[in-house]
C-alpha positions as CSV (number, residue, x, y, z in Angstrom):
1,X,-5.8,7.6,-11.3
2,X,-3.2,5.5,-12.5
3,X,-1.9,2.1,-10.5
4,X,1.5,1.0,-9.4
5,X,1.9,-3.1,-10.1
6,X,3.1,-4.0,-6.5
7,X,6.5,-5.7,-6.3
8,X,7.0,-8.8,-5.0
9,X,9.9,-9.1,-2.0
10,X,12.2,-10.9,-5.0
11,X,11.3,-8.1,-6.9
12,X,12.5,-5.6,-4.5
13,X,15.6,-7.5,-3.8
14,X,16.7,-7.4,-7.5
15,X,15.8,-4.1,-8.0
16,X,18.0,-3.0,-5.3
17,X,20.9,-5.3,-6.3
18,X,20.9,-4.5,-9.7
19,X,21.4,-0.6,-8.1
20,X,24.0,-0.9,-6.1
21,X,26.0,-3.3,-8.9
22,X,25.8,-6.8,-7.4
23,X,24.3,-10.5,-7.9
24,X,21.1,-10.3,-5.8
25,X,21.1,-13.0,-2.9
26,X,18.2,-14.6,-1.3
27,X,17.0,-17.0,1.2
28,X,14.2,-17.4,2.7
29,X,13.3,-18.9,6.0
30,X,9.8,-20.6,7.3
31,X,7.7,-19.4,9.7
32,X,8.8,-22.1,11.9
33,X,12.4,-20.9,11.8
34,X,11.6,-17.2,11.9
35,X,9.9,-18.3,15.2
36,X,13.1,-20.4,16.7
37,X,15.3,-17.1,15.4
38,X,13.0,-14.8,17.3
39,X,13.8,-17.0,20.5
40,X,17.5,-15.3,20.4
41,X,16.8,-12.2,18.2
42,X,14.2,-9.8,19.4
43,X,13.9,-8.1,16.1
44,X,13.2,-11.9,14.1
45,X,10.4,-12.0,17.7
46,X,8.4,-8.6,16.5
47,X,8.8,-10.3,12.9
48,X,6.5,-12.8,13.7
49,X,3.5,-10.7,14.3
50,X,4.5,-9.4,10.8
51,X,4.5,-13.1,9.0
52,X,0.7,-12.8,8.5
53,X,2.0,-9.7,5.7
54,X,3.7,-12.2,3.4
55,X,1.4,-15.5,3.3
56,X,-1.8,-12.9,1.2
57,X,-1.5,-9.7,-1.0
58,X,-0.9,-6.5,1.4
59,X,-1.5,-3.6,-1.0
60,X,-1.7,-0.2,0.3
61,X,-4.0,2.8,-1.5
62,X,-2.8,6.2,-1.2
63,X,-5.0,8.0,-3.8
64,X,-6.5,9.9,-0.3
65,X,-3.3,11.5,0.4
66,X,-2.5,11.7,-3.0
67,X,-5.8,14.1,-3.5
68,X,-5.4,16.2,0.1
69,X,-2.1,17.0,0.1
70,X,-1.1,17.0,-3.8
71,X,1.6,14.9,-3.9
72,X,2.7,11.6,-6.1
73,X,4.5,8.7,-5.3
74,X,8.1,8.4,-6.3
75,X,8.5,5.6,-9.0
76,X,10.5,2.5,-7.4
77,X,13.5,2.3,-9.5
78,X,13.7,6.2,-8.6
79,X,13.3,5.8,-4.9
80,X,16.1,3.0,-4.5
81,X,18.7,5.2,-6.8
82,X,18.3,8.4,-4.6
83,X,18.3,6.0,-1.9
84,X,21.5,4.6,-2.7
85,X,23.0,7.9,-4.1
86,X,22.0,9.5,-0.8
87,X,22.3,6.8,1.9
């Protein structure tokens, strides 16, 4: 079964810029500050229980629900167009 390279969060970001026709923009903030933002923002305080997904590789396997229910992933650069085209 063939494998998907995963995409970094950068990667994702681009990909989604380049989409929708503009300069992609990132910043990133530190754990520390994600922490003093979820003090005032409750959706930056459930995103700290999330942190521990970005600091080592998170890859997901769906070959089992590939196999039972005979379906294939949409390719990335496919998903974000008919996400844009649709959203």
């Amino acid at each position: 079964m063939p494998t998907v390279e995963p995409l970094t969060g950068k990667e994702w970001v681009e990909a989604i810029a380049k989409e929708i026709g503009v300069e992609p923009k990132i910043q990133l903030a530190s754990p520390f500050m994600i922490k003093i933002l979820g003090l005032f923002n409750p959706v930056m305080k459930e995103f700290v229980e999330m942190l521990y997904q970005f600091d080592r590789d998170y890859n997901f396997d769906s070959s089992k629900i590939e196999t039972v229910f005979k379906i294939k992933p949409t390719p990335v650069n496919e998903a974000i167009k008919q996400i844009v085209n649709n959203g």
